[in-house]
GUGU-708051 format. One line per 2 residues: number of its first residue (from 1); their letters; for each residue x, y, z of C-alpha. Coordinates in steps of 0.1 Angstrom, whole numbers, plus 5000, padded with zeros to 4 digits. Layout:
<rokols>
NUM) A) X/Y/Z; ...
</rokols>
This chain:
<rokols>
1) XX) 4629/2838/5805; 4665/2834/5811
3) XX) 4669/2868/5801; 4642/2882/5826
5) XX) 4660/2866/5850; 4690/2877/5848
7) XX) 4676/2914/5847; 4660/2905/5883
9) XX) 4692/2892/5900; 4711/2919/5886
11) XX) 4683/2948/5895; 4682/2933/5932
13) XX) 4716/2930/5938; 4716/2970/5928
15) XX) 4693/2976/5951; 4708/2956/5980
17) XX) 4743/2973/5971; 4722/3009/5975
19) XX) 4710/3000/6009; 4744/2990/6026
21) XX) 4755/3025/6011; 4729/3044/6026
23) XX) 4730/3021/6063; 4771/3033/6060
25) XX) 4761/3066/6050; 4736/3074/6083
27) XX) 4761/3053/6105; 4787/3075/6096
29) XX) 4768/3112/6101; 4759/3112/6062
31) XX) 4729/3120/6049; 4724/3160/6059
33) XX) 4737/3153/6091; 4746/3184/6114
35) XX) 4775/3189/6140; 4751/3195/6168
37) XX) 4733/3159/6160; 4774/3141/6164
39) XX) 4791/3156/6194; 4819/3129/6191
41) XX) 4828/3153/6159; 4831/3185/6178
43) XX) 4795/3195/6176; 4777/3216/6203
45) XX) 4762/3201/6236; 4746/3216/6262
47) XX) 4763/3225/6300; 4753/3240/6330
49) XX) 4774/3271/6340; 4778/3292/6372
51) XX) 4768/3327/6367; 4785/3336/6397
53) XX) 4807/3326/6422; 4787/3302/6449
55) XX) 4809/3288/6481; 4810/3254/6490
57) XX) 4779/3236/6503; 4751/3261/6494
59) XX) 4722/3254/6478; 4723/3267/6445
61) XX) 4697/3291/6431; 4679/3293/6399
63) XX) 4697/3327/6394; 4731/3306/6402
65) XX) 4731/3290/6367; 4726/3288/6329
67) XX) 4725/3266/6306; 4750/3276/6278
69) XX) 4758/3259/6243; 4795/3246/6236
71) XX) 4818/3221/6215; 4816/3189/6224
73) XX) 4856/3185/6226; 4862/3208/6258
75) XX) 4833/3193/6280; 4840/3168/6310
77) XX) 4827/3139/6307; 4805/3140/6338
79) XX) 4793/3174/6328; 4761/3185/6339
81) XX) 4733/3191/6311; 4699/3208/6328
83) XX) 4695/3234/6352; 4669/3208/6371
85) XX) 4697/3186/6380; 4713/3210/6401
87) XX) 4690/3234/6418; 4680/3231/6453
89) XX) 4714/3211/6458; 4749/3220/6465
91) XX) 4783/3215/6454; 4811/3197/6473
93) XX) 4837/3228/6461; 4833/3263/6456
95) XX) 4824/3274/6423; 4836/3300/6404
97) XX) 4818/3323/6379; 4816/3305/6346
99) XX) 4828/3272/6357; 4811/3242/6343
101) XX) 4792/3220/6368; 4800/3182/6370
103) XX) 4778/3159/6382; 4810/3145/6406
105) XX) 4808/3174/6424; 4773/3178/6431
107) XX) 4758/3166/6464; 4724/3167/6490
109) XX) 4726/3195/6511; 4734/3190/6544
111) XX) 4762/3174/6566; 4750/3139/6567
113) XX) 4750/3130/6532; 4790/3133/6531
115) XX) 4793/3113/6560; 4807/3074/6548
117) XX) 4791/3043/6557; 4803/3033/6595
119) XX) 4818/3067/6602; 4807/3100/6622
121) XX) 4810/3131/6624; 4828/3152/6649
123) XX) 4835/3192/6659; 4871/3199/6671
125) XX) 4874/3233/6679; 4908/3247/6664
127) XX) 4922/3283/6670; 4939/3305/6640
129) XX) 4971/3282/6646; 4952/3246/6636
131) XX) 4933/3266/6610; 4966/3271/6590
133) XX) 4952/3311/6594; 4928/3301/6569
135) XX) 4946/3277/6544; 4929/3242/6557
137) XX) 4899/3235/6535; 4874/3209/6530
139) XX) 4881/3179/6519; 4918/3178/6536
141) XX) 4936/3151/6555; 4949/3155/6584
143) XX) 4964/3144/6620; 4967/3154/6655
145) XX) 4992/3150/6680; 4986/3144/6714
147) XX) 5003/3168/6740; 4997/3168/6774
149) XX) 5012/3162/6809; 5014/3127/6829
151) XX) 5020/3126/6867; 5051/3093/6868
153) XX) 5058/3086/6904; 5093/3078/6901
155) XX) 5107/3054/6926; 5137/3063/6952
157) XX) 5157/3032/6958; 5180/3026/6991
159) XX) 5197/2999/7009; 5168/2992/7029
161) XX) 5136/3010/7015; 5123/3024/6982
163) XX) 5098/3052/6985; 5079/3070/6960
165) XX) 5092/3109/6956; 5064/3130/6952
167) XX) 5050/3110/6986; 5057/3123/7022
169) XX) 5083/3107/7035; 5095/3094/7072
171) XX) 5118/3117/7090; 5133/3113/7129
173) XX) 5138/3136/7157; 5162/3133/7178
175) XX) 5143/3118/7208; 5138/3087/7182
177) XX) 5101/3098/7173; 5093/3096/7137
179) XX) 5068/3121/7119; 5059/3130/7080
181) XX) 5071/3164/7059; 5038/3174/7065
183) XX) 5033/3174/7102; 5059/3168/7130
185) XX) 5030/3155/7154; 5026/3123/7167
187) XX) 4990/3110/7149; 4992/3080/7172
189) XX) 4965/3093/7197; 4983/3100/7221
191) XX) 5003/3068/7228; 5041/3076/7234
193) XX) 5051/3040/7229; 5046/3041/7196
195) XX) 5066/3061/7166; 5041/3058/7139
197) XX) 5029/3087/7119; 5006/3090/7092
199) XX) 5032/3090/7058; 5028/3077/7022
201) XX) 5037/3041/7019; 5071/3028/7022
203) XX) 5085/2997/7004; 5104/2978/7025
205) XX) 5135/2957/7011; 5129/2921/7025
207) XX) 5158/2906/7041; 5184/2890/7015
209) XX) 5176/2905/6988; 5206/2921/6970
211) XX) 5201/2961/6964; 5222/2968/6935
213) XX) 5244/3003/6937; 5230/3032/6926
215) XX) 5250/3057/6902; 5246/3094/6910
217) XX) 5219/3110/6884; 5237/3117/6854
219) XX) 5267/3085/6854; 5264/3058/6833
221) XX) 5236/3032/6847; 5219/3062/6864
223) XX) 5178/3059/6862; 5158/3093/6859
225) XX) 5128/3108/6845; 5139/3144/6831
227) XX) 5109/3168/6839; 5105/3204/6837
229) XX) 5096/3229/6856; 5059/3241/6848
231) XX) 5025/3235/6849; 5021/3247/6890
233) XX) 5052/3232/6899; 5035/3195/6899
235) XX) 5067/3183/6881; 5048/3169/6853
237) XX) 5065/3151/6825; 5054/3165/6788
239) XX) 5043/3137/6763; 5037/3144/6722
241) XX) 5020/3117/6705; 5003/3112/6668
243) XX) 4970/3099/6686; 4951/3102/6648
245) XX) 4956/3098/6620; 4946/3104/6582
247) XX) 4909/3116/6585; 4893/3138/6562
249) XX) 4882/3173/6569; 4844/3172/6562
251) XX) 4837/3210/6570; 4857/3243/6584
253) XX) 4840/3267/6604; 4856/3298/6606
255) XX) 4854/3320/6636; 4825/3338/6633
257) XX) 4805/3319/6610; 4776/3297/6618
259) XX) 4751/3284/6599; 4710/3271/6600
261) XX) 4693/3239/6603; 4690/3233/6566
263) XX) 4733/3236/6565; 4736/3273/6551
265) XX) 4753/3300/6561; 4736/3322/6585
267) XX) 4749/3360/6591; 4759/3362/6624
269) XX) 4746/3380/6652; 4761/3420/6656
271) XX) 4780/3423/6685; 4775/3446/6710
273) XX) 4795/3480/6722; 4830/3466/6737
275) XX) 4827/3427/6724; 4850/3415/6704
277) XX) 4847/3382/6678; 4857/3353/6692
279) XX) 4892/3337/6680; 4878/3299/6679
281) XX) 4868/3281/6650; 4855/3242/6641
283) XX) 4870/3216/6620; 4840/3189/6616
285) XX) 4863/3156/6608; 4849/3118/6596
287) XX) 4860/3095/6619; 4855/3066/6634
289) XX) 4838/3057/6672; 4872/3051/6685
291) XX) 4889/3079/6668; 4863/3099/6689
293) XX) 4871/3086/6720; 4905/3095/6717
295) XX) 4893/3131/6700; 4867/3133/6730
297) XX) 4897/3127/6753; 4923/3153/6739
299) XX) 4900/3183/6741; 4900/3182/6784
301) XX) 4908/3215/6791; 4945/3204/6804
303) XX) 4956/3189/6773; 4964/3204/6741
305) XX) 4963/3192/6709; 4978/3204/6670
307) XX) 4962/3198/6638; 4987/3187/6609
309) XX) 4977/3190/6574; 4985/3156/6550
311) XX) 4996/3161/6510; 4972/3153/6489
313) XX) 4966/3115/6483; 4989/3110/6511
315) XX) 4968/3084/6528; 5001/3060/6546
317) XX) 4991/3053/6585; 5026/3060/6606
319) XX) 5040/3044/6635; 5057/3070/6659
321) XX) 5073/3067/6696; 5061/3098/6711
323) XX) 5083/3126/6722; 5088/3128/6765
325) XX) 5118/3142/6784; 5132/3108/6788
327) XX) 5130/3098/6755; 5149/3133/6739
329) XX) 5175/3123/6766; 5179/3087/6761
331) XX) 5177/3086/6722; 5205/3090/6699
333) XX) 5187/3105/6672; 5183/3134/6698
335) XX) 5209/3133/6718; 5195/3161/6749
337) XX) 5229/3168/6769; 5224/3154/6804
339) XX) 5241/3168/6835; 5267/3148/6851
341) XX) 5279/3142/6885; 5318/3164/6890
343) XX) 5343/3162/6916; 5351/3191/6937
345) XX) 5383/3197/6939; 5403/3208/6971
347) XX) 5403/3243/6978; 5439/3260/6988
349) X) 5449/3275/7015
</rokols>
């Protein structure tokens, strides 16, 4: 019996030693195994190609792709694997003939699914310049700055009155009477006791208060508001100002293009004898409500505005002054040459 026993322990520990060794053996792709059934071991998987190219955003076709055979060792790791997970959607990025699809990339079609939680989406209508003549694309960053042109009344102090500049202003005739620089007539009905005329308003200096001297424009201590010479001759000072900053370019619209209610590119109209294509295109930016105010706000037909592109993964929110007149002649980082009051000198006889 001791001998039978022996023959059983020895014949089961066999047999436990040949089932470890075949439990390694299918772990480790033994066992008749192929390459296709271990893609970790450069076996071939299946991908989705393009068969050709397809631009961003429209809905992809059963014609648009294939599935295609390949080693395991060259395909993303997001790669898409049936044709069923992509038609009838779109992809974020134009795709190229060939190119493999990745599930990444792949999105609803339509505007509103690439709109973020809490944000919206506006049109800002850009010319050739703000396009980057055709180098901004989806999925950019980018700014705008401000430009436009603010009315500052600039105060005219004396020893006894400060009025505002751009305001009519009191002048005296001889007789005493006082009328505006708009109208020399009395406006006082009539009443030659009186020398009141209708003026803008005067500030009058109340008695004992010290007036300070003022320096001729130009001299050291000198106040002034440097403004040019344009928009009708209103004397309007130009401001430039980063108003937004770093949001994300969810569509460009070139001029010309349009597209239907389902998002896709429609062919636009032909135009008729003698019309020409227009030069204006769209931006559609994610922003937030506030951003849109001030985006709402910019495009009033007086104000301008410029579009600046960010790097990529530059996403750092700046704090800038503004540019104006006053500032370029004030600040010693720009250092605008100012004129300056000069002596004349006596002329000889």
């Amino acid at each position: 019996m001791r001998g039978g026993s022996k023959l059983f322990i020895i014949a089961g520990v066999g047999l436990g030693l040949v089932a470890v060794l075949l439990l390694v053996t299918s772990m480790s792709g033994g066992g008749g195994g192929t390459k296709a059934d271990n893609p970790s071991k450069g076996g071939k998987v299946t991908v989705v190609q393009s068969t050709r190219d397809v631009p961003a955003h429209n809905i992809i076709q059963v014609e648009d792709v294939v599935e295609k055979q390949v080693n395991s060792d060259t395909v993303p790791a997001d790669a898409v694997h049936s044709i069923s997970e992509v038609v009838g959607k779109s992809y974020r990025v134009p795709l190229a003939s060939t190119q493999t699809l990745v599930s990444s990339q792949v999105e609803q079609p339509g505007l509103r699914n690439d709109i973020a939680v809490g944000k919206r989406a506006i049109a800002i209508p850009v010319d050739e310049k703000n396009l980057f003549a055709g180098l901004i694309q989806d999925s950019d960053y980018v700014d705008f700055i401000f430009h436009a042109r603010i009315n500052e009344v600039r105060i005219l102090p004396t020893n006894l009155a400060a009025a505002p500049e751009d305001e009519p202003y009191y002048k005296f005739d001889s007789g005493g009477n006082s009328g505006d620089n708009q109208d020399d007539q009395n406006d006082s009905g009539g009443d030659s006791g009186t020398n009141e005329t209708a003026s803008g308003p005067i500030m009058w200096v109340p008695p004992g208060l010290e007036v300070p001297e003022h320096p001729a424009v130009g001299d050291a201590g000198s106040k002034l508001f440097v403004r040019d010479d344009i928009a009708e001759q209103q004397q309007l000072e130009p401001v430039a100002k980063v108003m937004v900053q770093d949001v994300k370019v969810l569509r460009v619209v070139r001029p010309g293009e349009s597209y239907g209610a389902d998002g896709q590119p429609v062919e636009a109209p032909a135009l008729e004898p003698g019309q020409t294509a227009g030069s204006t295109g769209y931006i559609v930016v994610e922003v937030t409500e506030e951003q849109a105010e001030v985006l709402t706000f910019m495009q009033d037909k007086r104000h301008e505005y410029q579009v600046i592109v960010r790097g990529k993964d530059d996403h750092d929110v700046v704090s800038t002054n503004g540019v104006t007149f006053q500032i370029l002649a004030t600040d010693s980082d720009y250092d605008l040459p100012l004129p300056s009051s000069v002596t004349v000198p006596n002329k000889k006889k």
